[in-house]
mmCIF file of the N, C-alpha and C atoms, coordinates in Angstrom:
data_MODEL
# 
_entry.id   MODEL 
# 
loop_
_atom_site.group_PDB 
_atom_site.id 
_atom_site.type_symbol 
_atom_site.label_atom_id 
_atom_site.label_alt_id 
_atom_site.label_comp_id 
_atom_site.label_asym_id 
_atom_site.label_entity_id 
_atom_site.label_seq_id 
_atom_site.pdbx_PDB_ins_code 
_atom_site.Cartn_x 
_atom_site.Cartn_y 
_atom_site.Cartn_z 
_atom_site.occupancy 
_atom_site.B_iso_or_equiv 
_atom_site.pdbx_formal_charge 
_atom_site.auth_seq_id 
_atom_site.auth_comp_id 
_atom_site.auth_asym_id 
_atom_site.auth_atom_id 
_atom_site.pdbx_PDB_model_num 
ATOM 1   N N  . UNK A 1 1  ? 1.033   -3.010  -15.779 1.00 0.00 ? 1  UNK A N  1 
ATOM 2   C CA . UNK A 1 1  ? 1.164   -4.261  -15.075 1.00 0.00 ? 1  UNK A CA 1 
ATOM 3   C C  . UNK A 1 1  ? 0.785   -5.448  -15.965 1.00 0.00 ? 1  UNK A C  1 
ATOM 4   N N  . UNK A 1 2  ? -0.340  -5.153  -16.751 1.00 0.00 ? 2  UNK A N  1 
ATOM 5   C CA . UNK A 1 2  ? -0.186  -6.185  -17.745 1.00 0.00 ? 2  UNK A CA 1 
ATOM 6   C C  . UNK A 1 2  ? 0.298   -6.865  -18.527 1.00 0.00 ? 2  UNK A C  1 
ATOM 7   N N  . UNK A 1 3  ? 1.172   -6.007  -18.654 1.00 0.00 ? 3  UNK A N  1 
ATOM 8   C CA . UNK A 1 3  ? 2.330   -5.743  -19.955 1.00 0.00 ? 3  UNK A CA 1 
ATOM 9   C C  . UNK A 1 3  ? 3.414   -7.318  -19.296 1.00 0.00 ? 3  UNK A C  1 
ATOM 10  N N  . UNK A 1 4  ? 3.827   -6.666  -18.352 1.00 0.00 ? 4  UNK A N  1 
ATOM 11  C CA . UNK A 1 4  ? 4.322   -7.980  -17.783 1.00 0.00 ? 4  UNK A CA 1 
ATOM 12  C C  . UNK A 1 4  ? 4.175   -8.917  -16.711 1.00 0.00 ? 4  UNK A C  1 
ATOM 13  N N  . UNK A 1 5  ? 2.586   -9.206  -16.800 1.00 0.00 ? 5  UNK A N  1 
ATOM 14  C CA . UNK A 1 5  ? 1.758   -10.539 -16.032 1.00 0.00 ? 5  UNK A CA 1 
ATOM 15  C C  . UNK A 1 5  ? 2.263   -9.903  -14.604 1.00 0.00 ? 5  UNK A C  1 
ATOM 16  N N  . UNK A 1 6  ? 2.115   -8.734  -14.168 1.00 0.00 ? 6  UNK A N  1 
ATOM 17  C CA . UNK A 1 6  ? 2.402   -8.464  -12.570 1.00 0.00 ? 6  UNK A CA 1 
ATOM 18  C C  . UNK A 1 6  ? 1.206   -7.630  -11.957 1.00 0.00 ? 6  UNK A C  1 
ATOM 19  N N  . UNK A 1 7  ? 0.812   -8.400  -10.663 1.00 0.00 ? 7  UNK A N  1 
ATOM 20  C CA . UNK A 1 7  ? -0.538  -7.796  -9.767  1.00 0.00 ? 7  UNK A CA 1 
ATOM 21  C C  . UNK A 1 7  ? 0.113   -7.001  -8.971  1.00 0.00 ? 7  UNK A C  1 
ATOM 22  N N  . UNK A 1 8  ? -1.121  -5.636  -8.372  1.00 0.00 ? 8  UNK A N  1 
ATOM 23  C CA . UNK A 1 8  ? -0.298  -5.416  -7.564  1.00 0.00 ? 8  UNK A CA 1 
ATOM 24  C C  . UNK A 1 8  ? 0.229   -5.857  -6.290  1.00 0.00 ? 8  UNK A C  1 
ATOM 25  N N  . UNK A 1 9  ? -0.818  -6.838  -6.017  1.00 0.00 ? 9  UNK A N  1 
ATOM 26  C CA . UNK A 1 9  ? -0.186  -7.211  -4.460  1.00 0.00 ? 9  UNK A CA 1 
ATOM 27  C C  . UNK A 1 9  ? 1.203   -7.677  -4.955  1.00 0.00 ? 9  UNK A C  1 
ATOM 28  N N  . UNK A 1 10 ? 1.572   -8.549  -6.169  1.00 0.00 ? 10 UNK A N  1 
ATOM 29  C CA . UNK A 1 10 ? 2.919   -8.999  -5.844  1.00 0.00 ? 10 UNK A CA 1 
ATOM 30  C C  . UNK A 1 10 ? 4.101   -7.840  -6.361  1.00 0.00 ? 10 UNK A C  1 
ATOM 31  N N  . UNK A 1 11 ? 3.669   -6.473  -6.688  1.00 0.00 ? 11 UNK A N  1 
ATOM 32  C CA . UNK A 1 11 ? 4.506   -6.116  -6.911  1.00 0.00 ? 11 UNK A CA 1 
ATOM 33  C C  . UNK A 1 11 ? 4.559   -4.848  -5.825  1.00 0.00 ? 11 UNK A C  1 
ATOM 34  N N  . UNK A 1 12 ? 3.920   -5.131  -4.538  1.00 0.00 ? 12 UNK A N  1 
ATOM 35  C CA . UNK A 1 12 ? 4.396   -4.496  -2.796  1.00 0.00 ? 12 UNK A CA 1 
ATOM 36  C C  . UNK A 1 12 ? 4.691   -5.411  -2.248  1.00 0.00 ? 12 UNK A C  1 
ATOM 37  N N  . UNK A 1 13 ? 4.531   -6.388  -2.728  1.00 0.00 ? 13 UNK A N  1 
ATOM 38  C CA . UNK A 1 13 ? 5.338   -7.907  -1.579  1.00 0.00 ? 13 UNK A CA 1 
ATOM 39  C C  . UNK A 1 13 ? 6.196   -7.416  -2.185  1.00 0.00 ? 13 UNK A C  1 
ATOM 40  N N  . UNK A 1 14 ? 7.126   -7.408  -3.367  1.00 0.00 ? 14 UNK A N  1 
ATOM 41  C CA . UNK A 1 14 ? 8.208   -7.366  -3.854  1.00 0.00 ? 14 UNK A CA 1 
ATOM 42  C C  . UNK A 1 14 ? 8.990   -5.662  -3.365  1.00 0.00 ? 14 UNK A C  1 
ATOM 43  N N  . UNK A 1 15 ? 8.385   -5.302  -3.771  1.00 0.00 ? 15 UNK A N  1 
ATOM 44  C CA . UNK A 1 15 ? 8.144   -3.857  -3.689  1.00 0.00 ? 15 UNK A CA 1 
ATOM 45  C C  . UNK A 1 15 ? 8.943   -3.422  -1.688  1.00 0.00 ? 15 UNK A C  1 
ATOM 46  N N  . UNK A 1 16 ? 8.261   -4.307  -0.827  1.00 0.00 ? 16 UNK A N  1 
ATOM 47  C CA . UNK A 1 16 ? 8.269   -3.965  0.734   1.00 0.00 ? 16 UNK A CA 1 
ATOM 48  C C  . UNK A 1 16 ? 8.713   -5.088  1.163   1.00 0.00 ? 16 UNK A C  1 
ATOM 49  N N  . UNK A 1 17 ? 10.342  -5.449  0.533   1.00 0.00 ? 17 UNK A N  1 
ATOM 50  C CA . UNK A 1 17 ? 11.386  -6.496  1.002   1.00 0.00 ? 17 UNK A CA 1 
ATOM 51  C C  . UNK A 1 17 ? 11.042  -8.029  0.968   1.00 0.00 ? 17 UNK A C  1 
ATOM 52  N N  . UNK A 1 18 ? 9.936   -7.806  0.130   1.00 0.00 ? 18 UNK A N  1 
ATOM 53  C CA . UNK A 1 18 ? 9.162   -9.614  -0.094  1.00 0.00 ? 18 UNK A CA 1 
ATOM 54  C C  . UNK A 1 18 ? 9.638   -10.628 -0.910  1.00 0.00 ? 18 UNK A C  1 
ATOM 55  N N  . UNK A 1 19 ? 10.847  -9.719  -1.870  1.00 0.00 ? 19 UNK A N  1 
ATOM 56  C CA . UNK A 1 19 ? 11.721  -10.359 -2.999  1.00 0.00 ? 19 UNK A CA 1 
ATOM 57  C C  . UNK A 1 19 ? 12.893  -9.937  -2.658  1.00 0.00 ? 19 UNK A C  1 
ATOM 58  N N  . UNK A 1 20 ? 13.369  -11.709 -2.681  1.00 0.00 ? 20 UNK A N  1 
ATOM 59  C CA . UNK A 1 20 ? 15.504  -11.311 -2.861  1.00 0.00 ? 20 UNK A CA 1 
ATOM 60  C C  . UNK A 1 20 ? 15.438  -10.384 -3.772  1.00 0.00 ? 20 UNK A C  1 
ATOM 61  N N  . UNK A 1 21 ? 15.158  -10.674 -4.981  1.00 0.00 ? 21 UNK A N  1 
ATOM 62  C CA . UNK A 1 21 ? 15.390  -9.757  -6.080  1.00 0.00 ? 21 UNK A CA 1 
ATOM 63  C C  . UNK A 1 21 ? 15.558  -7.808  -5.637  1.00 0.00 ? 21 UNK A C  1 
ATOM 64  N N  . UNK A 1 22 ? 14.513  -7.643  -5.616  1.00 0.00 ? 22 UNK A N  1 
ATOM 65  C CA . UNK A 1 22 ? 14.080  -6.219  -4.770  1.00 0.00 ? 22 UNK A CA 1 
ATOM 66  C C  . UNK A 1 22 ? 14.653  -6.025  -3.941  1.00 0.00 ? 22 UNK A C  1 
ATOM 67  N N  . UNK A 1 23 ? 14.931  -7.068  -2.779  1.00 0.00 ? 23 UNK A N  1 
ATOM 68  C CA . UNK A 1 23 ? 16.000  -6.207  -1.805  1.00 0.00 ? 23 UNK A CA 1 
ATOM 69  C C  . UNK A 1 23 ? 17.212  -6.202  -2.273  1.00 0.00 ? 23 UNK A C  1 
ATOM 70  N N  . UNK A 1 24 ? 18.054  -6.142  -3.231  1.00 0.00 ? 24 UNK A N  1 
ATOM 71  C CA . UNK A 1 24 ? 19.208  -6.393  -3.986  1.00 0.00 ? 24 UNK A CA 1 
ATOM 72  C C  . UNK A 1 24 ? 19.739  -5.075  -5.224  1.00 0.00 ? 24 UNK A C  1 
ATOM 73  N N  . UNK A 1 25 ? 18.447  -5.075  -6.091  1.00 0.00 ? 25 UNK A N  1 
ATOM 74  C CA . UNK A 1 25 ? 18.204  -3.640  -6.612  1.00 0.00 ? 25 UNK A CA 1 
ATOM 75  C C  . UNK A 1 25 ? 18.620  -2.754  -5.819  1.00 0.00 ? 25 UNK A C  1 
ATOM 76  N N  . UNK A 1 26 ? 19.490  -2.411  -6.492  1.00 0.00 ? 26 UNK A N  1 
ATOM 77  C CA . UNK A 1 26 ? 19.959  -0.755  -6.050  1.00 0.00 ? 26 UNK A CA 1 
ATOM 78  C C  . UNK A 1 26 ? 18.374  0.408   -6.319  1.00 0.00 ? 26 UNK A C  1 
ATOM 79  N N  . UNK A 1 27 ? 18.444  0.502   -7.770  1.00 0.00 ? 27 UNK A N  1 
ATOM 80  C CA . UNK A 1 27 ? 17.231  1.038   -7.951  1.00 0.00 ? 27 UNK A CA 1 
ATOM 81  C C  . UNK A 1 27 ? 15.765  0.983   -7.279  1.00 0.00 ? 27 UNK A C  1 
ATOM 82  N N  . UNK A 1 28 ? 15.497  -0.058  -6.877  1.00 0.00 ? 28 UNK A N  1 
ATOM 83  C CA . UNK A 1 28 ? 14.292  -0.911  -6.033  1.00 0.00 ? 28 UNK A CA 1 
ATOM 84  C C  . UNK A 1 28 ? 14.631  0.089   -4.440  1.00 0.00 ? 28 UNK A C  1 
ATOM 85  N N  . UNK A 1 29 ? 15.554  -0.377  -4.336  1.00 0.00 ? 29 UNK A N  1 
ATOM 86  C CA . UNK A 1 29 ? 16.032  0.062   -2.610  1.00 0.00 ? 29 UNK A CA 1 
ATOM 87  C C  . UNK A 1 29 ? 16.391  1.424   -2.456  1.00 0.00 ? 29 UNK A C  1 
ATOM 88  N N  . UNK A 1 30 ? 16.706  2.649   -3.373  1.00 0.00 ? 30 UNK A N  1 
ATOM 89  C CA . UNK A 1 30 ? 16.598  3.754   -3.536  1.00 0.00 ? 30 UNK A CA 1 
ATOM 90  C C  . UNK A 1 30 ? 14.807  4.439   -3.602  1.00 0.00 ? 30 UNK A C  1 
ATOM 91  N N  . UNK A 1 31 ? 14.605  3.835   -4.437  1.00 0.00 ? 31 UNK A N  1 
ATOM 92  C CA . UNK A 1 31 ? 12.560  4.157   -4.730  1.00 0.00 ? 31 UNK A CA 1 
ATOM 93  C C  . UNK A 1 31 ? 12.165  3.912   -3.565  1.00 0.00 ? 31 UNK A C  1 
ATOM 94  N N  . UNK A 1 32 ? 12.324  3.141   -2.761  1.00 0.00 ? 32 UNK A N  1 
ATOM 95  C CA . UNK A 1 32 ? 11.559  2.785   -1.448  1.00 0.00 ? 32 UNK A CA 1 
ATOM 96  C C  . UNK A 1 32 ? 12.071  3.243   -0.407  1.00 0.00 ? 32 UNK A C  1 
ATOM 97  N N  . UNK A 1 33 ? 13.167  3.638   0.008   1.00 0.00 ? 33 UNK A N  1 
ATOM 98  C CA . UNK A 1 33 ? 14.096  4.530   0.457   1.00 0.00 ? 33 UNK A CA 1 
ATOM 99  C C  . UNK A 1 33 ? 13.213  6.064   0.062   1.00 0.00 ? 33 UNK A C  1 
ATOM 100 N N  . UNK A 1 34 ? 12.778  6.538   -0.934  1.00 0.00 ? 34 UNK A N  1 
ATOM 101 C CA . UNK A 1 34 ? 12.042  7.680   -1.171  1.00 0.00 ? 34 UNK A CA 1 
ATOM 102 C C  . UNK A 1 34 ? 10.498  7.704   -0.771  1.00 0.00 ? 34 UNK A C  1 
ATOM 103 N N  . UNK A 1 35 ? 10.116  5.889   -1.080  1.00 0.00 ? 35 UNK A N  1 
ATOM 104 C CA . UNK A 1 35 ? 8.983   6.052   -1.025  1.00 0.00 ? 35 UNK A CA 1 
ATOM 105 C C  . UNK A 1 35 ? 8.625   5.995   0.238   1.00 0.00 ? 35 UNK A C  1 
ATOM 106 N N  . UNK A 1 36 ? 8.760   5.705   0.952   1.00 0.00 ? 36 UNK A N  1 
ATOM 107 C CA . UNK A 1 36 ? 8.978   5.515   2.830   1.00 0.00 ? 36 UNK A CA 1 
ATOM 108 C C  . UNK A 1 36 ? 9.095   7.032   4.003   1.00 0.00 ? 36 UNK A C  1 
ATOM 109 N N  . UNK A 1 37 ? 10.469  7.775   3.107   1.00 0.00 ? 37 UNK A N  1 
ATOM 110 C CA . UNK A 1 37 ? 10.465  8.873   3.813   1.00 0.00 ? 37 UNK A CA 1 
ATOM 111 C C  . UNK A 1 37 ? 9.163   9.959   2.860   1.00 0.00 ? 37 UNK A C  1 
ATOM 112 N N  . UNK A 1 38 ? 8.615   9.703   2.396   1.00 0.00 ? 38 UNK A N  1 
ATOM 113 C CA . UNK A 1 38 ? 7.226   10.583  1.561   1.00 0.00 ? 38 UNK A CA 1 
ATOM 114 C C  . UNK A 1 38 ? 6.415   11.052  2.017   1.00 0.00 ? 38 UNK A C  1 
ATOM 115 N N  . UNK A 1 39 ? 6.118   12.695  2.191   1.00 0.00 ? 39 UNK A N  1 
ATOM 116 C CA . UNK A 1 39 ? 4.705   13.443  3.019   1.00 0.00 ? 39 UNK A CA 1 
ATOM 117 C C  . UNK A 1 39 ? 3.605   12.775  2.258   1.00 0.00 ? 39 UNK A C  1 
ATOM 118 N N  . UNK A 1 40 ? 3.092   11.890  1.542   1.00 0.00 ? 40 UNK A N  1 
ATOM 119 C CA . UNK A 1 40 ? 2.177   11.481  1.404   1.00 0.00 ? 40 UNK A CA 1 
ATOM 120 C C  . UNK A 1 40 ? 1.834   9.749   1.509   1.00 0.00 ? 40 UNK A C  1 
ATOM 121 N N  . UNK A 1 41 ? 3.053   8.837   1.835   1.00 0.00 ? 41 UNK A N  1 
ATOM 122 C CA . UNK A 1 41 ? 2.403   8.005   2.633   1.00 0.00 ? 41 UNK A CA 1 
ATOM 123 C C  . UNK A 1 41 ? 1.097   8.232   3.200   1.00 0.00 ? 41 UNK A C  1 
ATOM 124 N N  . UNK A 1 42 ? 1.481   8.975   4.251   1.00 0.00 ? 42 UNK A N  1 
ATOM 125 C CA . UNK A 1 42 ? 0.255   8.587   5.700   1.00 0.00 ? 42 UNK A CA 1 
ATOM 126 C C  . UNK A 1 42 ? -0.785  8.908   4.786   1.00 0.00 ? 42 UNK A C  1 
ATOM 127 N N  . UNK A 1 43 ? -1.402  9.893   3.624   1.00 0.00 ? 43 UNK A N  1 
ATOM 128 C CA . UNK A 1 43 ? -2.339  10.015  2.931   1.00 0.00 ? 43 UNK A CA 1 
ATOM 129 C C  . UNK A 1 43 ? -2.649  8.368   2.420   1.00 0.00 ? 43 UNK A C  1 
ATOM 130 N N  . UNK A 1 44 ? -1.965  7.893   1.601   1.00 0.00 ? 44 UNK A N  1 
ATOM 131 C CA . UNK A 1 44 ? -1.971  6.645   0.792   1.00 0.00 ? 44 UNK A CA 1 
ATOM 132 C C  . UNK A 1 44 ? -2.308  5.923   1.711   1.00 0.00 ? 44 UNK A C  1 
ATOM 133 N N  . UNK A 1 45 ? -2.193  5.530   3.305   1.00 0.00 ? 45 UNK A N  1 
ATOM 134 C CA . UNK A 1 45 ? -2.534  4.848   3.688   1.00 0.00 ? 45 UNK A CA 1 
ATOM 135 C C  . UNK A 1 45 ? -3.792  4.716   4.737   1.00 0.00 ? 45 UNK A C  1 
ATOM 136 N N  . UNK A 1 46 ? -4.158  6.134   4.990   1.00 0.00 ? 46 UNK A N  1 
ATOM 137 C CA . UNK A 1 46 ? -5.302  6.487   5.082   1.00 0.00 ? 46 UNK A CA 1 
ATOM 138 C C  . UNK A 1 46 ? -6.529  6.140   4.188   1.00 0.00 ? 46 UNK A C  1 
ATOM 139 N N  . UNK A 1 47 ? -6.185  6.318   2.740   1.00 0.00 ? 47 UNK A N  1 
ATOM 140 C CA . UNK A 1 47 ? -6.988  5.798   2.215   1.00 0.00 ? 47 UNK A CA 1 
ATOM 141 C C  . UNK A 1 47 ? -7.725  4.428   1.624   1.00 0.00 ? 47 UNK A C  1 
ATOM 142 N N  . UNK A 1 48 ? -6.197  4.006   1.905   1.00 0.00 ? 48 UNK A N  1 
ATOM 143 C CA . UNK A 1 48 ? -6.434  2.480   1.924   1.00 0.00 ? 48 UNK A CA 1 
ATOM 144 C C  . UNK A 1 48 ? -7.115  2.053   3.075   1.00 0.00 ? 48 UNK A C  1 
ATOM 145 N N  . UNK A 1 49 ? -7.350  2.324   4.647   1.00 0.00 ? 49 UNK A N  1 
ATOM 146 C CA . UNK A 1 49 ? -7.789  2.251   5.421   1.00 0.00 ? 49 UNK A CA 1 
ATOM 147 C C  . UNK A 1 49 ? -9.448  2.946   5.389   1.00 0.00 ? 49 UNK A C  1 
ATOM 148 N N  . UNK A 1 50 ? -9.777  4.069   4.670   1.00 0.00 ? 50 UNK A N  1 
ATOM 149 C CA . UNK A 1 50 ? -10.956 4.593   4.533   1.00 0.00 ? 50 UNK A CA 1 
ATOM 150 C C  . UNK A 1 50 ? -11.032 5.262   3.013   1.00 0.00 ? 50 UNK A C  1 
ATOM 151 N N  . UNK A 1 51 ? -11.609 4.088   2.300   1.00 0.00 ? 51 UNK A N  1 
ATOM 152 C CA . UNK A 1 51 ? -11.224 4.674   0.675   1.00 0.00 ? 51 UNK A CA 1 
ATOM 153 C C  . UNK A 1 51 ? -12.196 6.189   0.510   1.00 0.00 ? 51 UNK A C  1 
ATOM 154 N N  . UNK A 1 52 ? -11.721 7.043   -0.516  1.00 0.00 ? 52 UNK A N  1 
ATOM 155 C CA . UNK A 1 52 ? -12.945 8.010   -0.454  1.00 0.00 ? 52 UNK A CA 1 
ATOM 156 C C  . UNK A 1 52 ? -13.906 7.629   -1.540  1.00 0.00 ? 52 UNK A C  1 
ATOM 157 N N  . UNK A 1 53 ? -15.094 8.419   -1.555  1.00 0.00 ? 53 UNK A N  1 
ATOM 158 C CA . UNK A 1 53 ? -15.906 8.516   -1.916  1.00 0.00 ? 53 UNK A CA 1 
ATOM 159 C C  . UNK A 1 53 ? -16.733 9.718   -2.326  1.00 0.00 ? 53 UNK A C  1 
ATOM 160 N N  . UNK A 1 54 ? -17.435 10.056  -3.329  1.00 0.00 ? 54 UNK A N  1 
ATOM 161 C CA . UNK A 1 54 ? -18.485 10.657  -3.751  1.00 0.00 ? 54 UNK A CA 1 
ATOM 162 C C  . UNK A 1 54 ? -18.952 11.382  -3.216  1.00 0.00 ? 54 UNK A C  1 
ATOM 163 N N  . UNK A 1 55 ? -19.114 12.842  -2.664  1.00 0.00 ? 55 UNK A N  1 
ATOM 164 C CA . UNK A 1 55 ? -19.431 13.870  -1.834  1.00 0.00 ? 55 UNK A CA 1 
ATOM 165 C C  . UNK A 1 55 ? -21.266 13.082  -2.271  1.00 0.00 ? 55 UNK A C  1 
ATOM 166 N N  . UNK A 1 56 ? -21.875 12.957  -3.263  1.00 0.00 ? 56 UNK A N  1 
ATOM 167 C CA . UNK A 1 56 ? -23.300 12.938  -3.383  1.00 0.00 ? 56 UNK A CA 1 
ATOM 168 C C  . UNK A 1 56 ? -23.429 11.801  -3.595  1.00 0.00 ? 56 UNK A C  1 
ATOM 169 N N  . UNK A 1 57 ? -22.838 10.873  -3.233  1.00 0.00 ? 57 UNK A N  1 
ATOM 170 C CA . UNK A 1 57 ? -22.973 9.487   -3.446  1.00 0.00 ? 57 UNK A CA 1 
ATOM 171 C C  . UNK A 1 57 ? -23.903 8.824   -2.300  1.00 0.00 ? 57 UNK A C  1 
ATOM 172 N N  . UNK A 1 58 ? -25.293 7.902   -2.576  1.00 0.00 ? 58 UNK A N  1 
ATOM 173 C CA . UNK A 1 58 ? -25.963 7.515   -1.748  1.00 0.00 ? 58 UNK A CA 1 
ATOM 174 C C  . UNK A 1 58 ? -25.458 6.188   -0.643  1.00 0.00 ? 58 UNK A C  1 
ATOM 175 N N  . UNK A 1 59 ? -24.436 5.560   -1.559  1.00 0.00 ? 59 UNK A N  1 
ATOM 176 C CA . UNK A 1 59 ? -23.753 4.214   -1.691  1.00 0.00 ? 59 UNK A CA 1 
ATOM 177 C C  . UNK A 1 59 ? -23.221 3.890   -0.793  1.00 0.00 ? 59 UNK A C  1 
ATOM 178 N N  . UNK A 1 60 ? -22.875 2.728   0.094   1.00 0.00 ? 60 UNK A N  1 
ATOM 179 C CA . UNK A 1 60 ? -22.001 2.809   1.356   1.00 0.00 ? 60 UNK A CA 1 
ATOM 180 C C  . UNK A 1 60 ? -20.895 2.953   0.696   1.00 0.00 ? 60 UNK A C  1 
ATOM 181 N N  . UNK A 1 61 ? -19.857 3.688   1.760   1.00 0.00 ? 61 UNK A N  1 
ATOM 182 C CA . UNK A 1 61 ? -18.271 3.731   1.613   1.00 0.00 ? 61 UNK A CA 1 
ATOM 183 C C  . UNK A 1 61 ? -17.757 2.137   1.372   1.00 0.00 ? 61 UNK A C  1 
ATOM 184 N N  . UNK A 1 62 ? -16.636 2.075   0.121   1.00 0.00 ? 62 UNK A N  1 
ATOM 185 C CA . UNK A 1 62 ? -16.830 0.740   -0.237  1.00 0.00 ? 62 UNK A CA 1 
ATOM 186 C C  . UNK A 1 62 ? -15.588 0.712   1.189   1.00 0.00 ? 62 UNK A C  1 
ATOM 187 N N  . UNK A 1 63 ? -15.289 -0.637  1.364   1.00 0.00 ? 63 UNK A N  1 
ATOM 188 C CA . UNK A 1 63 ? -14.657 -0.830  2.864   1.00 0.00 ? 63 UNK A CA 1 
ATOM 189 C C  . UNK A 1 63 ? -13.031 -0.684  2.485   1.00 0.00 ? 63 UNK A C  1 
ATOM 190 N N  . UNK A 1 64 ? -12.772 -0.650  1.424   1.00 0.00 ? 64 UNK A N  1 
ATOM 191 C CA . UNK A 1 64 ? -11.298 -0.922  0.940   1.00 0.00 ? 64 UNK A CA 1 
ATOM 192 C C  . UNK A 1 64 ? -10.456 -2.177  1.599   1.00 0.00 ? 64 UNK A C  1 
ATOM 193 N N  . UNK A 1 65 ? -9.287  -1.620  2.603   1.00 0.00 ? 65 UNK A N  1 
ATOM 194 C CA . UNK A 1 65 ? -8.347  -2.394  3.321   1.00 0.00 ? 65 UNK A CA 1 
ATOM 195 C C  . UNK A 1 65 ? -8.640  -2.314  4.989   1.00 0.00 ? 65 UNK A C  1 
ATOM 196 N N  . UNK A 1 66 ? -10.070 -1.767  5.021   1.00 0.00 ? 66 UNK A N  1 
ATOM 197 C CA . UNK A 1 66 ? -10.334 -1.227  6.892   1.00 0.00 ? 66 UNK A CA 1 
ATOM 198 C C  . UNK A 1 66 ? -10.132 -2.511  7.582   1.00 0.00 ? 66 UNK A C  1 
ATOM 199 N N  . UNK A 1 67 ? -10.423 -3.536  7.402   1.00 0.00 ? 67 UNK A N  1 
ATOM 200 C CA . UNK A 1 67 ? -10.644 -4.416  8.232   1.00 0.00 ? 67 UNK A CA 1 
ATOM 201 C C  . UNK A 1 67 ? -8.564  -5.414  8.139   1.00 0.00 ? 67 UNK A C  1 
ATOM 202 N N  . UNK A 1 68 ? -8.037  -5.181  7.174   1.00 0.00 ? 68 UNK A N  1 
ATOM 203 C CA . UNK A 1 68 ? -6.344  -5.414  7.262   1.00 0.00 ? 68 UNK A CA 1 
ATOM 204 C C  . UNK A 1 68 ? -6.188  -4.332  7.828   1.00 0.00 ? 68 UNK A C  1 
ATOM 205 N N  . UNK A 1 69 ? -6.219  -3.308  7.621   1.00 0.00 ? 69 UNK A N  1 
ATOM 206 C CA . UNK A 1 69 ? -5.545  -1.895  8.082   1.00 0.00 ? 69 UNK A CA 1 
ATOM 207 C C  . UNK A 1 69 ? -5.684  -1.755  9.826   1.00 0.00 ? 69 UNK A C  1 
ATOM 208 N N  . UNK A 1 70 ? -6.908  -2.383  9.871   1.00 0.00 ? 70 UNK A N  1 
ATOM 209 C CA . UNK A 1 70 ? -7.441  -2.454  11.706  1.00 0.00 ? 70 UNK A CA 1 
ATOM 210 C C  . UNK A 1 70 ? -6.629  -3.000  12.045  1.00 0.00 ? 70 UNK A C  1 
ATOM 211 N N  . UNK A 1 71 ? -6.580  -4.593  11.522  1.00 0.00 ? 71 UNK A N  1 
ATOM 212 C CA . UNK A 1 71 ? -5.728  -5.747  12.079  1.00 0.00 ? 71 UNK A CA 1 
ATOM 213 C C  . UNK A 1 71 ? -4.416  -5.395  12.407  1.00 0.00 ? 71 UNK A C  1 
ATOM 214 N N  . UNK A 1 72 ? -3.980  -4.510  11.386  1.00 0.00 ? 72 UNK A N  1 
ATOM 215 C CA . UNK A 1 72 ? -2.435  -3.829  11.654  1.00 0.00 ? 72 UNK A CA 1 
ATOM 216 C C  . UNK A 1 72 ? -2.106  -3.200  12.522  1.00 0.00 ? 72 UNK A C  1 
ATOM 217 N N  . UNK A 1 73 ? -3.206  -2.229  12.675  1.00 0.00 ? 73 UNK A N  1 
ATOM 218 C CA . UNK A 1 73 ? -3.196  -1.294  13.678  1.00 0.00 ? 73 UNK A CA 1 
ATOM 219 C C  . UNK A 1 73 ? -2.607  -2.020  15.136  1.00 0.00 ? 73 UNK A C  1 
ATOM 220 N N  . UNK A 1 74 ? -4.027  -2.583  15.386  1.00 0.00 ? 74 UNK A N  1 
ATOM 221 C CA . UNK A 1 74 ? -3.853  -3.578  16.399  1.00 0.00 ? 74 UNK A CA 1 
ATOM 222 C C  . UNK A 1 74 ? -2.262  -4.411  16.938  1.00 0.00 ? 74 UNK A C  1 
ATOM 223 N N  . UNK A 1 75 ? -1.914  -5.061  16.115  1.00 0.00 ? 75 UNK A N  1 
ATOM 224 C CA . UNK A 1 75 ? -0.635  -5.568  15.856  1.00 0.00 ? 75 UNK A CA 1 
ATOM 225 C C  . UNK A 1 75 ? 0.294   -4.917  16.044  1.00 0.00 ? 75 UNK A C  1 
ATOM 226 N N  . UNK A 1 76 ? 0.586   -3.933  15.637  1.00 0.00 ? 76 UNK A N  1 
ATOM 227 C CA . UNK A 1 76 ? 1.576   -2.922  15.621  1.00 0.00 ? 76 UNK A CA 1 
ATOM 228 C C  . UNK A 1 76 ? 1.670   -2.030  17.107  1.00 0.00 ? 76 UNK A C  1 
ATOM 229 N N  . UNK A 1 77 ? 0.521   -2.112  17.568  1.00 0.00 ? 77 UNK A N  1 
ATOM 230 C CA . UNK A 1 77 ? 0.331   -1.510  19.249  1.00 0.00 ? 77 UNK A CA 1 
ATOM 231 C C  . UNK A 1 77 ? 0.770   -2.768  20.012  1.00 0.00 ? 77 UNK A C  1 
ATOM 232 N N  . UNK A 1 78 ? 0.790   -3.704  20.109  1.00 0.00 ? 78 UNK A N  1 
ATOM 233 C CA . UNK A 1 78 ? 1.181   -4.862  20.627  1.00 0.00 ? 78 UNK A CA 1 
ATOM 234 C C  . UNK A 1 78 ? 2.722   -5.205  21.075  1.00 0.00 ? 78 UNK A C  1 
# 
């Protein structure tokens, strides 16, 4: 990502129809097309919702995306 000045948030805005560009890519819209129907989403986003941690770790669970991931939740039941 460094390589060419790209974060990741802007490259899942882009990435999840946030760029003309990206939605236009054939290639772009095939990958996400794969990446969407994927048995490991719901993992990936589980963890973004409850990052893991350290079986012997004293440390709180760092919070990751729980408090967006809630908000979504929420939203999405609505």
């Amino acid at each position: 990502f460094d390589s060419i000045n790209l974060k990741v948030d802007e490259f899942l805005h882009g990435f999840s129809w946030g760029d003309y560009a990206c939605t236009r890519n054939s290639k772009i819209r095939i990958e996400r097309k794969v990446f969407f129907a994927s048995p490991k989403l719901l993992s990936i986003i589980q963890r973004w919702a409850i990052p893991p941690r350290q079986k012997d770790s004293s440390h709180a669970r760092a919070t990751g995306g729980s408090v967006t991931m809630n908000k979504f939740a929420l939203q999405a039941l609505n």
